[in-house]
N, C-alpha and C positions, 0 to 999 in steps of 0.2 A: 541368465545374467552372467555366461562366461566371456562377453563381451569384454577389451581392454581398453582405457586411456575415458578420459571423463566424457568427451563427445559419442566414442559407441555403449558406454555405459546409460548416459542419457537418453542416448537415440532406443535405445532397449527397452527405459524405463515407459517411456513414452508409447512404446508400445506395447506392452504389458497393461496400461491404462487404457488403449485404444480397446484391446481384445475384452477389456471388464464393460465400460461403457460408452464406448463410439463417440467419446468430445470432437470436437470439431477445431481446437486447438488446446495445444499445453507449453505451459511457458514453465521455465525453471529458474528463479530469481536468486541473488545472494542479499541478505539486507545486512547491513553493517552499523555500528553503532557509529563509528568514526570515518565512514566513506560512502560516497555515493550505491544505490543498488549495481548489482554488476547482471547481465542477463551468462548465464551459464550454459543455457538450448533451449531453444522455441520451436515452433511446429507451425508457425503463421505465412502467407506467404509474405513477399516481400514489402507489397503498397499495404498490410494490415504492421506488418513491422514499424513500416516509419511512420503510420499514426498510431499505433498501440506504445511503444515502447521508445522511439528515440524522445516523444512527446515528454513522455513518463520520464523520463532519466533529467531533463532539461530543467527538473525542478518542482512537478505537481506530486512529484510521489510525497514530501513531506507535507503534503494533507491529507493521504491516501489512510484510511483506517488500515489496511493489511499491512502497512510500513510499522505503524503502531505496534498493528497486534505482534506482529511477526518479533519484535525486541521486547516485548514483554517475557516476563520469568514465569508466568504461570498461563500462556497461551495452549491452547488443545493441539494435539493429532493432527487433528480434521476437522474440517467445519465447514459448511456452506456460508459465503462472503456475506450474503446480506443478514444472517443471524447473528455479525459480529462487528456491525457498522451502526455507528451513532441516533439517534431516533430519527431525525430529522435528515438523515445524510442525503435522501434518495430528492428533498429537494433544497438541498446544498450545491450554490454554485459551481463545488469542484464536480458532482455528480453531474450538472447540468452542463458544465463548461470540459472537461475528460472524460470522467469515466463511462457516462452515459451514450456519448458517440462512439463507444469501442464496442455498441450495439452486443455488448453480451447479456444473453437472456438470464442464463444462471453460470454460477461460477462454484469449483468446489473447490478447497486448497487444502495444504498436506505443510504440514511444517513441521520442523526441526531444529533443534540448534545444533552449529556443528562445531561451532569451539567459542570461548569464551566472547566473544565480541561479534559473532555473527549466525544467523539464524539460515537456511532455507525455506524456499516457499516454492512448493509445484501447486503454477494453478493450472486446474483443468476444466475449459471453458465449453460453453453453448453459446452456439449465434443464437438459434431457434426457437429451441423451446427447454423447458429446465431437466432437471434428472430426477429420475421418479425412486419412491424409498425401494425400488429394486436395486436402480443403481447407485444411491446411497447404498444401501447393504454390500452392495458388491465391492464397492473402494473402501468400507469398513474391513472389509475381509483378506483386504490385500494392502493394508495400510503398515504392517510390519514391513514386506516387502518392499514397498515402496519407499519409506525410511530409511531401509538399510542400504535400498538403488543411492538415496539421496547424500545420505553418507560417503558412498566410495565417489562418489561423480566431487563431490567434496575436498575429497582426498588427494583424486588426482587430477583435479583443477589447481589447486594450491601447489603442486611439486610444478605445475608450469607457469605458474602467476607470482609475483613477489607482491607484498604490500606495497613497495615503491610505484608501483605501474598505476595505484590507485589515484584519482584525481583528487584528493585529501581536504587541497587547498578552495577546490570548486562548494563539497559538501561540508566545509567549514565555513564560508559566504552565503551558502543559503541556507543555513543552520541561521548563523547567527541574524540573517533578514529577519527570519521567522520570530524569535525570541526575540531583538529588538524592534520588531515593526509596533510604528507609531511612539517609539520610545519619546522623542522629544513632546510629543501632545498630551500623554494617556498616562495616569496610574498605575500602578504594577497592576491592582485587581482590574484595571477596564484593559489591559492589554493579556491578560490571562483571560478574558472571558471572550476576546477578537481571537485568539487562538483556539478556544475548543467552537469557535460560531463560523470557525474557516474551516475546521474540521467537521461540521456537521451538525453540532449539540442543538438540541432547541433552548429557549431558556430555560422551561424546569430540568432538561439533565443538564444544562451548565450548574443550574443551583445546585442538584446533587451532587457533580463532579465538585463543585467550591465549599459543600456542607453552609449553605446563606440562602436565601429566602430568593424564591420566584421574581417575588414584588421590586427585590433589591438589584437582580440582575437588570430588570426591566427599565429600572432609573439610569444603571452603570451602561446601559445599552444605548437608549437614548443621550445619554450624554460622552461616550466616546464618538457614537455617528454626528452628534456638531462638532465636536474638537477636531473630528476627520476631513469634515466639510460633504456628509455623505447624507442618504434617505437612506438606503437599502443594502441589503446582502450580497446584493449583484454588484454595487458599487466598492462593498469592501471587497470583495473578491477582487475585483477590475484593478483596484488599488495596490492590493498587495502581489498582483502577479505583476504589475508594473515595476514594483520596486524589485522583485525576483528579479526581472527581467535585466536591469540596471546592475544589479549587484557583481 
C-alpha cells in the first residue's frame, strides 16, 4: 500500500482483493447523504461500466438496499449484499428491472464511513458463481486493511474534488420525486408504504417496518394501486421511474 494519490491507492486495494479471492470485478462507491453516489475506481470493462453504473447514477440507486444500508449509523464491516436486502427484494421490480441484469451471482461489500455525511462502499463482485466461506474468511481477515486502503483513497480524492463539483441540485430532484411520489393522490401512510414496496418490502416487513397489522397494509396497498390507476408492482415501478425520468 505504498502506492500514492487515490486512483493508485485504489488500484492497489483492488488488488489485494484480487490476490484474497479472484472477483471478477470491484467497484469503489461514495454514498452521500446530500449528493448523488460518486464511483471513485471500478475494475469493469467499459460496455459492463455503462450498464452497471452510469444506469445506476441516473437515478435507480435511491432504491438500491446498499444506498440505504451504506447511510445507516449502525451498518457492518462487511456483509454479503443479499443478507442485507429487503425479503422480497430478489422479486422487486428494481431487482428485476437493474440489478438483476448486472448478472452478478454473488456480491461481497466492505463499508465505511469516512466523514460525517458520507460512507464508502467497496463491492466485490461474481459474474459466476458466489464465494465460498473460504473466501468469506479470507475478506474477513483483510477487512482492516482494506478500511484503512478505503480511508486514504478517501482522503486523497477529497484534496482533488470540492463539494462544488457535486451535482447537489440533480440528487435533490430525485430525492424529493421519491418522498413526494403520488403526493397529490395518496396518504402520508399509503405513500410510506409505495416506498418501502419500491424498495422491496413484502407486506408483512412493510407492517414491521410501520409497527400495523399485515391485514392493514393489504387494504393501504389495495387502495393506493386504484388512486394510482395501477394492478401491480411492475406498474408501480414503471410509474415511478417515469416520473424519475421527468424530474
Amino acid at each position: 500500500m505504498a502506492a500514492a494519490g487515490d486512483q493508485k491507492i485504489a488500484a492497489a486495494l483492488a488488488q489485494v482483493v484480487v490476490a484474497a479471492v479472484k472477483p471478477d470485478a470491484t467497484c469503489l462507491l461514495a454514498f452521500h447523504k446530500e449528493a448523488p453516489p460518486e464511483v471513485l475506481h471500478h475494475t469493469m470493462n467499459a460496455r459492463r461500466a455503462r450498464h452497471y453504473l452510469d444506469r445506476y447514477l441516473a437515478g435507480p440507486y435511491l432504491l438500491d438496499p446498499l444506498y440505504q444500508l451504506a447511510l445507516r449509523k449502525d451498518k457492518p464491516g462487511m456483509c454479503r449484499c443479499r443478507d442485507e436486502t429487503p425479503d422480497r427484494f430478489r422479486s422487486s421490480e428494481y431487482f428485476r428491472q437493474y440489478y438483476d441484469r448486472t448478472h452478478l451471482a454473488d456480491e461481497m461489500d466492505f463499508l465505511v464511513d469516512v466523514d460525517a455525511r458520507t460512507a464508502l462502499v467497496l463491492v466485490v463482485g461474481r459474474w459466476n458463481n458466489r464465494f465460498s466461506r473460504t473466501d468469506v474468511d479470507a475478506l474477513r481477515w483483510i477487512e482492516p486493511i482494506v478500511q484503512s486502503a478505503m480511508q486514504r483513497v478517501w482522503n486523497a480524492w477529497s484534496d482533488r474534488h470540492s463539494d462544488d463539483e457535486r451535482d447537489l441540485s440533480m440528487h435533490q430532484r430525485l430525492t424529493q420525486c421519491f418522498e413526494h411520489f403520488g403526493e397529490a393522490r395518496l396518504t402520508q401512510r399509503e405513500r410510506q408504504i409505495t416506498q418501502l414496496l419500491l424498495r422491496g418490502h413484502s407486506s408483512k416487513s412493510v407492517a414491521r417496518e410501520l409497527n400495523i397489522a399485515p391485514g392493514t397494509v393489504m387494504v393501504h396497498k389495495r387502495n393506493l394501486f386504484s388512486k394510482l390507476g395501477i394492478s401491480s408492482q411492475y406498474e408501480l415501478f414503471s410509474l415511478f421511474i417515469d416520473k424519475l425520468a421527468a424530474s
